[in-house]
C-alpha positions as CSV (number, residue, x, y, z in Angstrom):
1,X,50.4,62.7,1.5
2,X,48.0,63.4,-1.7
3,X,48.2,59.2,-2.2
4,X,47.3,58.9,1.5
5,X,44.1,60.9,0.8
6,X,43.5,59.6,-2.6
7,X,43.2,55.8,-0.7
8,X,41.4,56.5,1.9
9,X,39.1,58.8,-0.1
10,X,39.2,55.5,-2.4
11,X,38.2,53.1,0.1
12,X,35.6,55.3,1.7
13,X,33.7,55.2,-1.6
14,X,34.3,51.6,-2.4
15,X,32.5,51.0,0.9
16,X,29.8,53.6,0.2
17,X,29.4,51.5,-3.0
18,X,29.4,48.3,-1.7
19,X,26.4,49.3,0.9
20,X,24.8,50.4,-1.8
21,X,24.9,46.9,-3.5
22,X,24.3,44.7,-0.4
23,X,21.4,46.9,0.1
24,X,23.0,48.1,3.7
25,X,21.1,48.3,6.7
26,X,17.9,47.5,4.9
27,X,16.8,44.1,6.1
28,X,13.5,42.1,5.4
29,X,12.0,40.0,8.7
30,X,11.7,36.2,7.4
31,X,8.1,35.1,7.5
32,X,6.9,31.7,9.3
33,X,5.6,29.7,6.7
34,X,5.0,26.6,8.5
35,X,1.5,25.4,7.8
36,X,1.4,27.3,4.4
37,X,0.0,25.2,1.4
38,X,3.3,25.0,-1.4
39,X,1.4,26.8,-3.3
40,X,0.4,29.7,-1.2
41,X,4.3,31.0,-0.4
42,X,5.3,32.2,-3.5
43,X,2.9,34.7,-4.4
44,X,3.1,35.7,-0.1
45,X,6.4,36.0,-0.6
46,X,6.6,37.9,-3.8
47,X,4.9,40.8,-2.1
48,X,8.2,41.3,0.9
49,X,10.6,40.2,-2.1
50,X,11.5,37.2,-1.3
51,X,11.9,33.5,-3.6
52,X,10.6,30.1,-2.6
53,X,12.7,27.1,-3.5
54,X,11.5,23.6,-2.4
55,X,14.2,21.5,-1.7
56,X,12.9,18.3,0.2
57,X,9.5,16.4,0.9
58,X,8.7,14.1,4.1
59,X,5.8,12.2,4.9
60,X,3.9,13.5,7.6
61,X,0.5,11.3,7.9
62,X,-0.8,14.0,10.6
63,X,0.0,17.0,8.4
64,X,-2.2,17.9,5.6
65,X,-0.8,17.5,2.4
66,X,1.8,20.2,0.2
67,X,2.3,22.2,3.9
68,X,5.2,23.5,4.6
69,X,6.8,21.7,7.5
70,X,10.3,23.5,7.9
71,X,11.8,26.6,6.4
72,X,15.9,28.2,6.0
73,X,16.3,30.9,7.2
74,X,13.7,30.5,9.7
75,X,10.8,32.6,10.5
76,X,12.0,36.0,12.1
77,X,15.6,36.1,10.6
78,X,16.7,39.3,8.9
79,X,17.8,38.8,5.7
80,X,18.5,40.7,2.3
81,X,15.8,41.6,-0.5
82,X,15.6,38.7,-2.8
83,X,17.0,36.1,-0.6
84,X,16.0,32.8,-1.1
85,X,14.0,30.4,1.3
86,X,14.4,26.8,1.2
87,X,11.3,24.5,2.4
88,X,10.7,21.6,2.9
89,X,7.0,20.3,2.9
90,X,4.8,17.4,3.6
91,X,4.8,14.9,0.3
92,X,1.5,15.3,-2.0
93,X,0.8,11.3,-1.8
94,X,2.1,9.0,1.0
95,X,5.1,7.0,-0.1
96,X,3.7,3.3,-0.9
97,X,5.1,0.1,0.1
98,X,4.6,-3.5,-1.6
99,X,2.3,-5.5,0.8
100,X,4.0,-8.3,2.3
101,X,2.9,-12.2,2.7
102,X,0.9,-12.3,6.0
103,X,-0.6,-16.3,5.2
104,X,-0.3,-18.4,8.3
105,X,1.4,-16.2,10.5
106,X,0.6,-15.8,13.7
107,X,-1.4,-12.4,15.2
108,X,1.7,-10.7,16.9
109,X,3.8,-12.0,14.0
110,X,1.7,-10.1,11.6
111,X,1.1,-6.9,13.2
112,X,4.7,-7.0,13.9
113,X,5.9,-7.5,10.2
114,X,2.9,-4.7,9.2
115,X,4.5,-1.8,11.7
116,X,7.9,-2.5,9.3
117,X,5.8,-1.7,6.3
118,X,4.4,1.5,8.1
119,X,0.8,-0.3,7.9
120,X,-1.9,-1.4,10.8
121,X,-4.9,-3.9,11.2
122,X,-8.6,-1.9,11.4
123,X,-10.1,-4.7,11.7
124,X,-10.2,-8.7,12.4
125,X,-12.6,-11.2,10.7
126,X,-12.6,-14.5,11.9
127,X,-13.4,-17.5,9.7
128,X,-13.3,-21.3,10.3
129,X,-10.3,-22.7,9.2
130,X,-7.9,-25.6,10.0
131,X,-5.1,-22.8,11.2
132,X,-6.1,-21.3,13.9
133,X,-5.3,-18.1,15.0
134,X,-3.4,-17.3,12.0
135,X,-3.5,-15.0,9.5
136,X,-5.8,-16.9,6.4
137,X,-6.2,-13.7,4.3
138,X,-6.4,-9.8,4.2
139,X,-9.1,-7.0,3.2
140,X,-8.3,-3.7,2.0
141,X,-11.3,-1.4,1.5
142,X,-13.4,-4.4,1.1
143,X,-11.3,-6.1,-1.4
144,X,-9.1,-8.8,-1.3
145,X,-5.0,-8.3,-0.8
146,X,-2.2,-10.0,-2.5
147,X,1.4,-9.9,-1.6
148,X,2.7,-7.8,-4.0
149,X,0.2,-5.1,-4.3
150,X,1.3,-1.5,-3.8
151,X,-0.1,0.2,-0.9
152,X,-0.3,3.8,0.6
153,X,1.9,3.5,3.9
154,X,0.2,4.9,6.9
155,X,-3.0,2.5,5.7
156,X,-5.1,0.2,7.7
157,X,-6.1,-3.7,7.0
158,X,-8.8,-5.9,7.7
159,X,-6.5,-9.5,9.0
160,X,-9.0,-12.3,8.3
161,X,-7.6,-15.2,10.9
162,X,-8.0,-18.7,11.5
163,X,-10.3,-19.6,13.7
164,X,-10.2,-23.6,14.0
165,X,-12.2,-26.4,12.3
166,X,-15.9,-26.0,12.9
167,X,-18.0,-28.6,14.3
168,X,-20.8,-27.8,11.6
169,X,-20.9,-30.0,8.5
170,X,-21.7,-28.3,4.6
171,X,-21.9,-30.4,1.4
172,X,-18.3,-30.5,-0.4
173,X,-18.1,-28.1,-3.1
174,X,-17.6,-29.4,-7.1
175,X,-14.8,-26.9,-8.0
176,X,-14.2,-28.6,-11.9
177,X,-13.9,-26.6,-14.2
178,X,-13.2,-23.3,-12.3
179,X,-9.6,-21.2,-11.8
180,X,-7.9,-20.3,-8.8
181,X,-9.5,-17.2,-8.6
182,X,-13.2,-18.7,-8.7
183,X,-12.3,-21.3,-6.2
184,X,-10.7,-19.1,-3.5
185,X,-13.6,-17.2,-3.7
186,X,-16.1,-20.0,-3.7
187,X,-14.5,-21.3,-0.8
188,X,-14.1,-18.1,0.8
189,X,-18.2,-17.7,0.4
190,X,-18.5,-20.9,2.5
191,X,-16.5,-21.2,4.9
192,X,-13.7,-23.3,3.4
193,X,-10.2,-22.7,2.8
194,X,-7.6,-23.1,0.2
195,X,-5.1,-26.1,0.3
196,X,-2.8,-27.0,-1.7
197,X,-2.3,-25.7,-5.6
198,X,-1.0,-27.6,-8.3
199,X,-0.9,-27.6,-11.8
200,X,0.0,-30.5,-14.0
201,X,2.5,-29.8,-17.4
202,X,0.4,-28.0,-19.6
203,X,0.9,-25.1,-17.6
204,X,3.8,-22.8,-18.1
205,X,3.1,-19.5,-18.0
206,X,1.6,-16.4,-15.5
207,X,-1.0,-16.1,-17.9
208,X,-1.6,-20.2,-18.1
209,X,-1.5,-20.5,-13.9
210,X,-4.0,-17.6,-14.4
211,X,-6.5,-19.3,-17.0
212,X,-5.8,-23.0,-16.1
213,X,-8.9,-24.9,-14.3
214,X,-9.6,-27.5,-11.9
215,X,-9.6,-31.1,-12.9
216,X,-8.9,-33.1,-10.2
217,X,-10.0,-31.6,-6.2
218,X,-8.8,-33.6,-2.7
219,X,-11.2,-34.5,-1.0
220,X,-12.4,-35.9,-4.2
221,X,-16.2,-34.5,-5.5
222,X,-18.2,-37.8,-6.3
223,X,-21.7,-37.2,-7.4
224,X,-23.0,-40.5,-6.4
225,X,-22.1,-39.9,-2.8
226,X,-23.6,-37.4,0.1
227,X,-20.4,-35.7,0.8
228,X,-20.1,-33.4,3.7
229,X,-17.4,-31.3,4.7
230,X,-16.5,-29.4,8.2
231,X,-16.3,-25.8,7.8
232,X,-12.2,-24.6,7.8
233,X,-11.6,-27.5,6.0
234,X,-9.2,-26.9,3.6
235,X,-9.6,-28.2,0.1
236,X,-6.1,-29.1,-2.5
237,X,-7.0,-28.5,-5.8
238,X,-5.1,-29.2,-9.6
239,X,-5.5,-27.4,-12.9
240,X,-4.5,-27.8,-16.3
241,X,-4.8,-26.0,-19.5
242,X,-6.1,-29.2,-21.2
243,X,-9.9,-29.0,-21.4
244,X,-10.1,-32.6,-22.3
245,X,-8.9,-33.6,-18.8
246,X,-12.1,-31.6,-17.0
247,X,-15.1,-33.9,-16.2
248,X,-17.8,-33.1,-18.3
249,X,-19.5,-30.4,-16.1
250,X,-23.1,-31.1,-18.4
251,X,-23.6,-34.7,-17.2
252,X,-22.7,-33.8,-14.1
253,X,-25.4,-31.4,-13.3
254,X,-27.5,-33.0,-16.0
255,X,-27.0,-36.3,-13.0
256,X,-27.5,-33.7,-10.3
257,X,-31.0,-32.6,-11.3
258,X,-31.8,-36.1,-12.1
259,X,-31.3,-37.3,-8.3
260,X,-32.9,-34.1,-6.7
């Protein structure tokens, strides 16, 4: 009988203990933290003793940045003092993608391959050009695009397309002596496009495609003729690294002002 008592007497005060622990009957209401900035939960819930541990991040374009966008427990849940909450919130920067080639695709086909990438088009600028109604270049906060350059997802585009050979006539461009950079944009500026590129064997390298310069252009530039092009026309062009292979640019436009 006296072990019955000492047992139960036992238990009763391991259980009195035990509520004493867990903190019994004394609860804390979860808070809704949805909509909080990351930075704003842990001090609010130091005060109703609580910890904040961020487990995840999303992209949300509509949400503002470092918000909380889900919570565990969630808001209005009792839990004990010192219980953890786990959040997830809405990533600091937008995850960014690697912008694809868009050249001489068609419209659809390029707003089509920009929703995979999470991009859109803004804008269109049409330019003459012997493709028409393809994709001849892209703008990105007046700049130009490459393939290969990183991008915010969620980011909008400016297509420039195609829009068929032009019935007005300019003077053909002498492109000697410049690089692939300085001609795309020279014939950008005028309403020309860019054919084909080639580079003869002195080129090897990134660095040499990069530096190399014209020395030989289709249609051909002949300074003794009045040679007109039609706007959209495109224009193949050939580089080298070898200097000694570039016309001599001073008797050219010494030849030029001697004929104006």
């Amino acid at each position: 009988m006296i072990a019955i008592v000492i047992t139960v007497a036992g238990v009763y005060l391991a259980v009195k203990w035990l509520d004493s622990y867990t903190l019994h009957g004394e609860t804390i209401t979860v808070p809704d933290l949805k909509g909080f900035h990351y930075t704003e939960v842990e001090p609010f819930l130091d005060d109703k003793k609580l910890q904040a541990i961020i487990i995840d991040s999303i992209n949300n374009p509509e949400e503002p940045r470092g918000v909380v966008l889900d919570q565990t427990p969630k808001a209005d849940a009792l839990v004990k003092e010192g219980r953890k909450v786990y959040l997830t919130i809405n990533s600091l920067e937008p995850p960014k993608v690697v912008f694809p080639t868009l050249n001489d695709l068609t419209l659809r086909q390029a707003k089509a391959r920009l929703v995979t990438y999470g991009l859109d088009i803004d804008s269109l600028m049409f330019k003459p050009s012997e493709c028409s109604r393809c994709v001849i270049g892209v703008m990105y906060k007046g700049q130009k695009l490459l393939p290969g350059t990183e991008i915010a997802k969620g980011e909008k585009v400016t297509l420039i397309v195609g829009s068929g050979t032009s019935t007005e006539q300019i003077p053909l461009p002498m492109l000697y002596g410049k690089t692939v950079d300085e001609v795309e944009s020279h014939l950008f500026n005028v309403g020309l496009t860019m054919g084909v590129i080639s580079f003869d064997e002195t080129v090897f390298t990134a660095e040499d495609s990069a530096t190399a310069k014209v020395f030989k252009m289709y249609p051909a530039f002949d300074l003794e003729e009045d040679q007109m092009i039609f706007m959209g026309k495109s224009i193949d062009i050939f580089l080298t690294s070898d200097s000694t292979k570039i016309p001599d640019l001073e008797l050219i436009e010494q030849d030029s002002t001697l004929t104006e």
